[in-house]
N, CA, C and O atoms as CSV, one atom per row, in Angstrom:
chain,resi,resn,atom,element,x,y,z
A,1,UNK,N,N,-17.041,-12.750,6.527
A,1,UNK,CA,C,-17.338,-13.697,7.578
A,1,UNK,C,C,-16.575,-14.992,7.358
A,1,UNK,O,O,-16.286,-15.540,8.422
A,2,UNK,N,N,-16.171,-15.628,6.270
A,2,UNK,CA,C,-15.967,-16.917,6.130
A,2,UNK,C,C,-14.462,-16.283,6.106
A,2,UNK,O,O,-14.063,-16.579,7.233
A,3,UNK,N,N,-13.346,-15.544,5.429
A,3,UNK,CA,C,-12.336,-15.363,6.267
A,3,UNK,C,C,-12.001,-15.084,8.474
A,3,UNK,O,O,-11.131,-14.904,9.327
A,4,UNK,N,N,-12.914,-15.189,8.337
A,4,UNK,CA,C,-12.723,-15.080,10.263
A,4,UNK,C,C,-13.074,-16.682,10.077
A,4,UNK,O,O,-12.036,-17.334,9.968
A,5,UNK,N,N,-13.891,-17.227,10.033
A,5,UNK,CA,C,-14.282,-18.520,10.141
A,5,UNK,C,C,-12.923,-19.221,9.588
A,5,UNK,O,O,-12.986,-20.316,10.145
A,6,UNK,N,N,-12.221,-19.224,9.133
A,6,UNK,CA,C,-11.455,-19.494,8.391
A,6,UNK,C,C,-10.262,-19.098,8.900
A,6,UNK,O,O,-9.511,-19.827,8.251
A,7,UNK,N,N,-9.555,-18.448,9.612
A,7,UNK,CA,C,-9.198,-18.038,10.824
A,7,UNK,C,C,-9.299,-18.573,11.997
A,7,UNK,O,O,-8.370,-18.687,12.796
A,8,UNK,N,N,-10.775,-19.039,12.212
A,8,UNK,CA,C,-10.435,-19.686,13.731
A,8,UNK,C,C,-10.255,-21.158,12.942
A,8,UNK,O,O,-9.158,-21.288,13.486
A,9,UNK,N,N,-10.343,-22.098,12.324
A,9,UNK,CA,C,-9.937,-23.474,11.999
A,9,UNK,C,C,-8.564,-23.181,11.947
A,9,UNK,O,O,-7.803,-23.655,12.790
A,10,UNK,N,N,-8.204,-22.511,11.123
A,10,UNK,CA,C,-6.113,-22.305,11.435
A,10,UNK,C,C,-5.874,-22.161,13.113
A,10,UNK,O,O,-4.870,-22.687,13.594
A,11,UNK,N,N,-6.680,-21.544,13.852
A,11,UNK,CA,C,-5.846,-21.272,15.160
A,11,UNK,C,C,-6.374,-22.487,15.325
A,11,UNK,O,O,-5.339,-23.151,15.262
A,12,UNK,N,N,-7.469,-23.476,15.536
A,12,UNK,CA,C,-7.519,-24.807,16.095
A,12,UNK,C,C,-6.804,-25.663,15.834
A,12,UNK,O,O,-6.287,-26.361,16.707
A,13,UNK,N,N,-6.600,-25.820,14.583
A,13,UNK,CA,C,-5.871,-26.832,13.859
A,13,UNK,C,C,-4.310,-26.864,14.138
A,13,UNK,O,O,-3.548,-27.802,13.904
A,14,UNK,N,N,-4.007,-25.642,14.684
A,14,UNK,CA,C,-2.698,-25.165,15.145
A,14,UNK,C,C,-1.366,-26.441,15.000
A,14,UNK,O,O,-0.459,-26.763,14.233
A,15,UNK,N,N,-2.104,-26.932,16.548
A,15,UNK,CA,C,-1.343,-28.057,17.049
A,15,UNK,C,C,-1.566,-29.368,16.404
A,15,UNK,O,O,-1.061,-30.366,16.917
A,16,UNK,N,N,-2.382,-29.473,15.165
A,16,UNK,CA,C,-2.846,-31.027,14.362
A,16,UNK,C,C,-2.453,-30.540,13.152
A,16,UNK,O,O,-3.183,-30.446,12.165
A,17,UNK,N,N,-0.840,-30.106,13.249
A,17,UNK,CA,C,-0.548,-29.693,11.698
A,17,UNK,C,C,-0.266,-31.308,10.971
A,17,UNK,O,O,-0.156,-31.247,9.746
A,18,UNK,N,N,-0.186,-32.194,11.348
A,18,UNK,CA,C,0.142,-33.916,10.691
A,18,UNK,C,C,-1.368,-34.087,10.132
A,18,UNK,O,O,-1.683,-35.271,10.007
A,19,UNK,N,N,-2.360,-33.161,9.775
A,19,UNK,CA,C,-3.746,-33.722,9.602
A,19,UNK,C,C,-3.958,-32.846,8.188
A,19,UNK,O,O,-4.603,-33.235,7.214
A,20,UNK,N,N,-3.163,-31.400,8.333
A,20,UNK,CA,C,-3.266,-31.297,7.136
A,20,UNK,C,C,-1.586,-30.303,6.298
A,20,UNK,O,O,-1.304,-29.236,5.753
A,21,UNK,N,N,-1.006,-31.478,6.692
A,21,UNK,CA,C,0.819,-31.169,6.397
A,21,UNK,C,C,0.830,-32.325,6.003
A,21,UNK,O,O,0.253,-33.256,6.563
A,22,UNK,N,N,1.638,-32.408,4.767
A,22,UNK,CA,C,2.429,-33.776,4.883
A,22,UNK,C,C,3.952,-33.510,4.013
A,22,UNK,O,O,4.602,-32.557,4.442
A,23,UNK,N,N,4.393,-34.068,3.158
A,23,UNK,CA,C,5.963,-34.433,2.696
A,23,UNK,C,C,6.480,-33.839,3.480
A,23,UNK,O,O,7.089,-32.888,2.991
A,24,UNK,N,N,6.621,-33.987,5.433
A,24,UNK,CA,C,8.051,-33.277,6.258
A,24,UNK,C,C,8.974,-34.108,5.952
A,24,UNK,O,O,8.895,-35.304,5.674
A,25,UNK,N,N,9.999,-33.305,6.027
A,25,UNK,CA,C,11.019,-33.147,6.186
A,25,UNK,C,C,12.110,-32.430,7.341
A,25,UNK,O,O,12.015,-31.259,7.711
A,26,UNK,N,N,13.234,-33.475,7.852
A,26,UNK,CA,C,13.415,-32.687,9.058
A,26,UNK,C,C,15.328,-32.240,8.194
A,26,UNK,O,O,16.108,-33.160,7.952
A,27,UNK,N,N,15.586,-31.190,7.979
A,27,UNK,CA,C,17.052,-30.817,7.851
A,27,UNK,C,C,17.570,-29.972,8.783
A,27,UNK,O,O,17.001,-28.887,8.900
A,28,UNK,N,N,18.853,-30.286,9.727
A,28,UNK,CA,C,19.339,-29.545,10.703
A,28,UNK,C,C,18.411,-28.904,11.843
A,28,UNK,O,O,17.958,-29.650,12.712
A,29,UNK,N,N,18.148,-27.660,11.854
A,29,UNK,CA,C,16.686,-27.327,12.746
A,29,UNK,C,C,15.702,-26.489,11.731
A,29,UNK,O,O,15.178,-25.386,11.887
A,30,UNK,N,N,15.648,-27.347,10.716
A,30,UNK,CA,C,14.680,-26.364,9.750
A,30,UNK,C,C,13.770,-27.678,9.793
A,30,UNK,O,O,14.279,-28.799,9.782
A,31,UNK,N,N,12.237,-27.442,9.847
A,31,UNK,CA,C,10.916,-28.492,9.675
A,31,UNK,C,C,10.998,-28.318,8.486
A,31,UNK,O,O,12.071,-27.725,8.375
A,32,UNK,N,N,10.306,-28.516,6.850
A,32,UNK,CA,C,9.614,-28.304,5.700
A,32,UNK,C,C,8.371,-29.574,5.763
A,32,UNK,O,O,8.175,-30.628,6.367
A,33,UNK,N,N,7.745,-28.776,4.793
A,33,UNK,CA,C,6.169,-29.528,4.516
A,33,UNK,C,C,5.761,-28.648,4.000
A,33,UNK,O,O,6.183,-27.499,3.867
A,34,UNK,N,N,4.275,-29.507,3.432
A,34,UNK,CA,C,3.408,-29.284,2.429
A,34,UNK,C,C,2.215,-29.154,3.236
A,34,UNK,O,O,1.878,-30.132,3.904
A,35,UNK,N,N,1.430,-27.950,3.280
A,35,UNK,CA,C,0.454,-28.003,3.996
A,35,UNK,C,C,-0.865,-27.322,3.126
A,35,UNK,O,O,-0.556,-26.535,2.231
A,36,UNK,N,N,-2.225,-27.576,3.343
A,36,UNK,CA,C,-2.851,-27.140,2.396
A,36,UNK,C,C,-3.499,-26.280,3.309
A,36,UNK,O,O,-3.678,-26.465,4.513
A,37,UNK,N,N,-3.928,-25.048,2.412
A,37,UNK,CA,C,-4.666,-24.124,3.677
A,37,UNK,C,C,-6.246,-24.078,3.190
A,37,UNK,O,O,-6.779,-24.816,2.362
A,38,UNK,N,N,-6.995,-22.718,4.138
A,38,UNK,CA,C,-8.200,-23.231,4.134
A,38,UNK,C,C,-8.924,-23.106,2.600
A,38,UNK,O,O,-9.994,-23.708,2.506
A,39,UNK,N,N,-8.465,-22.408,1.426
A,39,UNK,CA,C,-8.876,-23.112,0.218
A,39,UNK,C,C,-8.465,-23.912,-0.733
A,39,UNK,O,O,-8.806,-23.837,-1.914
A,40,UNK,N,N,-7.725,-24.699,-0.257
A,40,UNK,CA,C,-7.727,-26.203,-0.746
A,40,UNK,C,C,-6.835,-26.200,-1.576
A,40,UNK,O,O,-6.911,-26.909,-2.580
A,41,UNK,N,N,-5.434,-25.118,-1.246
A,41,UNK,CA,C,-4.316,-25.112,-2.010
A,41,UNK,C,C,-2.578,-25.475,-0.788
A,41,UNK,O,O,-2.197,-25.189,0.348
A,42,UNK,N,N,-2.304,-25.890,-1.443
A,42,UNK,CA,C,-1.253,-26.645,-1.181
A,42,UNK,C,C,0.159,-26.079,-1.207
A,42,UNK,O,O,0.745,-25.905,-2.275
A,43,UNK,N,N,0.673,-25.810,-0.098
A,43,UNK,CA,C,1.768,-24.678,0.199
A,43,UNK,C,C,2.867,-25.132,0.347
A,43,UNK,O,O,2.745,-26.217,0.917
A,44,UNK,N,N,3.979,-24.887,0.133
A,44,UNK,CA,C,5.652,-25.212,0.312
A,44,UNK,C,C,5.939,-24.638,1.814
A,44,UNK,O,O,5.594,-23.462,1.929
A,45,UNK,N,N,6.244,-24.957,2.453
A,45,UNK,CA,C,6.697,-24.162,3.952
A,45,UNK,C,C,7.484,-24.763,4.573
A,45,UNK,O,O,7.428,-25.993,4.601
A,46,UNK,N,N,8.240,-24.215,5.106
A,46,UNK,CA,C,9.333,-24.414,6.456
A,46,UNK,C,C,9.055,-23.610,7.515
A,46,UNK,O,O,8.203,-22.731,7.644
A,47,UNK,N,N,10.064,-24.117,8.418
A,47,UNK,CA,C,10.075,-23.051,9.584
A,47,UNK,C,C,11.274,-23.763,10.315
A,47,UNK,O,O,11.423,-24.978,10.439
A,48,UNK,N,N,12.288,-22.529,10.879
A,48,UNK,CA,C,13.515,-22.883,11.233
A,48,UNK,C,C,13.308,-23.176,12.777
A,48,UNK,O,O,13.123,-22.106,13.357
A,49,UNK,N,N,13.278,-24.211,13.604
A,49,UNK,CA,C,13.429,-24.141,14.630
A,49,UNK,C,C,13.964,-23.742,16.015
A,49,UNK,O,O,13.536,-23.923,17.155
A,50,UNK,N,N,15.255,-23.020,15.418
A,50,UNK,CA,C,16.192,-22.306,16.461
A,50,UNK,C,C,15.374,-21.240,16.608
A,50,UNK,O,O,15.525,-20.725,17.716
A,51,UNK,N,N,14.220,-20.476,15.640
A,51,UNK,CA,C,13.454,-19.373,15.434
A,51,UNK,C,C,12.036,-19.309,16.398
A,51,UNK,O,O,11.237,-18.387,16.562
A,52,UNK,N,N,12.079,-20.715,16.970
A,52,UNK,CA,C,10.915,-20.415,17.698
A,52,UNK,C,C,10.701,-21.438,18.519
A,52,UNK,O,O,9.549,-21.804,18.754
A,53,UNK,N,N,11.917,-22.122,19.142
A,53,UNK,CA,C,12.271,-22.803,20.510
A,53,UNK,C,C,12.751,-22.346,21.573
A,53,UNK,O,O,13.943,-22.119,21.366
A,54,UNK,N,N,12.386,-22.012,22.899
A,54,UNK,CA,C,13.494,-22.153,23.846
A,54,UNK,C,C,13.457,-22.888,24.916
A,54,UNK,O,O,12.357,-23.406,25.110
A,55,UNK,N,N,14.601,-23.216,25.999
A,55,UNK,CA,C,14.439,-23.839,26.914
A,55,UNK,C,C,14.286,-22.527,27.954
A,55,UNK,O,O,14.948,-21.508,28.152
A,56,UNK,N,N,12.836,-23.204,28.608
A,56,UNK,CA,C,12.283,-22.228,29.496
A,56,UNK,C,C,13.003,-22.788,30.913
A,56,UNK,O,O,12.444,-23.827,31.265
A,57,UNK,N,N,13.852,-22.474,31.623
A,57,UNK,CA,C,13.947,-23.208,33.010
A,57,UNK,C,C,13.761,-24.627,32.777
A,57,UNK,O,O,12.862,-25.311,33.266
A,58,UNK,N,N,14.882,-25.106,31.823
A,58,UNK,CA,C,14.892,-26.425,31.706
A,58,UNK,C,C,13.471,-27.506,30.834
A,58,UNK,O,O,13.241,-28.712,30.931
A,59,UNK,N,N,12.917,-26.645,30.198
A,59,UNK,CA,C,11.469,-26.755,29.847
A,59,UNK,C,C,11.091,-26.635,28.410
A,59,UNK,O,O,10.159,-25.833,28.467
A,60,UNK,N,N,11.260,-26.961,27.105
A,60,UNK,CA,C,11.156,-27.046,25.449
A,60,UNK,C,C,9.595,-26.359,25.902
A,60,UNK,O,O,8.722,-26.909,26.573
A,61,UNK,N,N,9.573,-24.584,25.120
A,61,UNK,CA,C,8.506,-24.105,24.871
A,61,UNK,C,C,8.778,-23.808,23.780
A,61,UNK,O,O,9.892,-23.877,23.260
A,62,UNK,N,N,7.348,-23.281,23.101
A,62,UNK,CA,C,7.314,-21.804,21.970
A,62,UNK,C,C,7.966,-20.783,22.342
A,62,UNK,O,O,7.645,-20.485,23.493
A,63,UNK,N,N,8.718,-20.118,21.918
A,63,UNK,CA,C,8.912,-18.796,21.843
A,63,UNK,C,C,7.718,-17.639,21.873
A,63,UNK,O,O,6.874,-17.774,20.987
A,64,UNK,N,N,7.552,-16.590,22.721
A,64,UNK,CA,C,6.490,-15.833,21.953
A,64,UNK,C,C,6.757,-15.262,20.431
A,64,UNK,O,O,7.504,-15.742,19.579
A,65,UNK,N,N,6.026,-14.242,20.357
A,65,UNK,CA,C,5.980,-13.787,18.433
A,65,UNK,C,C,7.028,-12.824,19.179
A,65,UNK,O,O,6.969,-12.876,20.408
A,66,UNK,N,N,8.069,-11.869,18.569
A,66,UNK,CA,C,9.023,-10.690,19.140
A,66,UNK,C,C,8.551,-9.566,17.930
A,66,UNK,O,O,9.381,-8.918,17.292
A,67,UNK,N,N,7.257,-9.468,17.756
A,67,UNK,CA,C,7.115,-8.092,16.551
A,67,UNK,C,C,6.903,-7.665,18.161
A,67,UNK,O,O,8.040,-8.027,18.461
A,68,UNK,N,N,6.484,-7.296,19.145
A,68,UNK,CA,C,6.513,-6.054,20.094
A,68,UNK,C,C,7.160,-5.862,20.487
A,68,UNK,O,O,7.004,-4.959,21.309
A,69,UNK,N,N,8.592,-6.472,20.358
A,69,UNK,CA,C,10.033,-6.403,20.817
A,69,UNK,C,C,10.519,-5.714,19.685
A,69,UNK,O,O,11.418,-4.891,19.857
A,70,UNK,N,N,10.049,-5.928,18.506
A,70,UNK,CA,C,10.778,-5.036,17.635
A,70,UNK,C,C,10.170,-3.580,17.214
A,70,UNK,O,O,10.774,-2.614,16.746
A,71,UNK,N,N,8.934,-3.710,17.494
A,71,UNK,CA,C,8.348,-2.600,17.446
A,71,UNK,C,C,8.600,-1.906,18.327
A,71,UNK,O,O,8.346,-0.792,17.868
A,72,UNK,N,N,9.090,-1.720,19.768
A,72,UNK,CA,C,9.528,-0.866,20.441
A,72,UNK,C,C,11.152,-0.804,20.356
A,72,UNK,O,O,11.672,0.179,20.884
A,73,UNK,N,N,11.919,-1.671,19.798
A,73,UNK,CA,C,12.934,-1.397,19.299
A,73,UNK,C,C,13.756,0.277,18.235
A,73,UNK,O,O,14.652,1.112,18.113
A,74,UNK,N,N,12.099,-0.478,17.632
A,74,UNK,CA,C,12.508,0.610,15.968
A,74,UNK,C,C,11.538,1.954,16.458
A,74,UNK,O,O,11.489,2.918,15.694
A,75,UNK,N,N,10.905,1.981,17.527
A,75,UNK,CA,C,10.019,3.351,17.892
A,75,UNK,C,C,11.377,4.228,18.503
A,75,UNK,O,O,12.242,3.888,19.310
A,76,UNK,N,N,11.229,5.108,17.983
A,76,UNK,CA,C,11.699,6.644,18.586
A,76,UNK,C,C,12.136,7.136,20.323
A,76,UNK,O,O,11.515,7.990,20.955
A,77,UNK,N,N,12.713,6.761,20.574
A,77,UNK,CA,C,12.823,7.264,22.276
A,77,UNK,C,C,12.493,8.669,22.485
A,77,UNK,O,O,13.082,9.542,21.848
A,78,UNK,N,N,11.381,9.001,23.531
A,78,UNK,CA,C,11.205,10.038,23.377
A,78,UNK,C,C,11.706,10.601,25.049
A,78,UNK,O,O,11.661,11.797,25.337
């Protein structure tokens, strides 16, 4: 139970990563930071931005996730 609980504070917290991230760093289109997760340990992370920006019709979104793009990629044509 307390991993699901623990689970939904990551999906809330989503968008208030400055609350529990800090040393960013911005290099080229890579973010880095230090973020602590929900047991109170303290993580090294990046994330490349070309990896999960696009311009939608003139519009800076998220990207969706592409594992179902790749998963029907790597499936078998039948």
């Amino acid at each position: 139970m307390s991993a699901i609980f623990a689970a939904m504070i990551s999906v809330v917290a989503a968008g208030d990563f400055l609350i529990t991230c800090g040393n960013l760093e911005y290099q080229s289109s890579t973010v880095k930071a230090t973020c602590d997760d929900p047991y109170g340990n303290f993580i090294d992370t990046s994330i490349n931005l070309a990896s999960c920006l696009a311009n939608v019709n003139g519009k800076l979104e998220c990207k969706p996730q592409r594992f179902l793009h790749l998963f029907y990629k790597l499936s078998p044509v039948s």
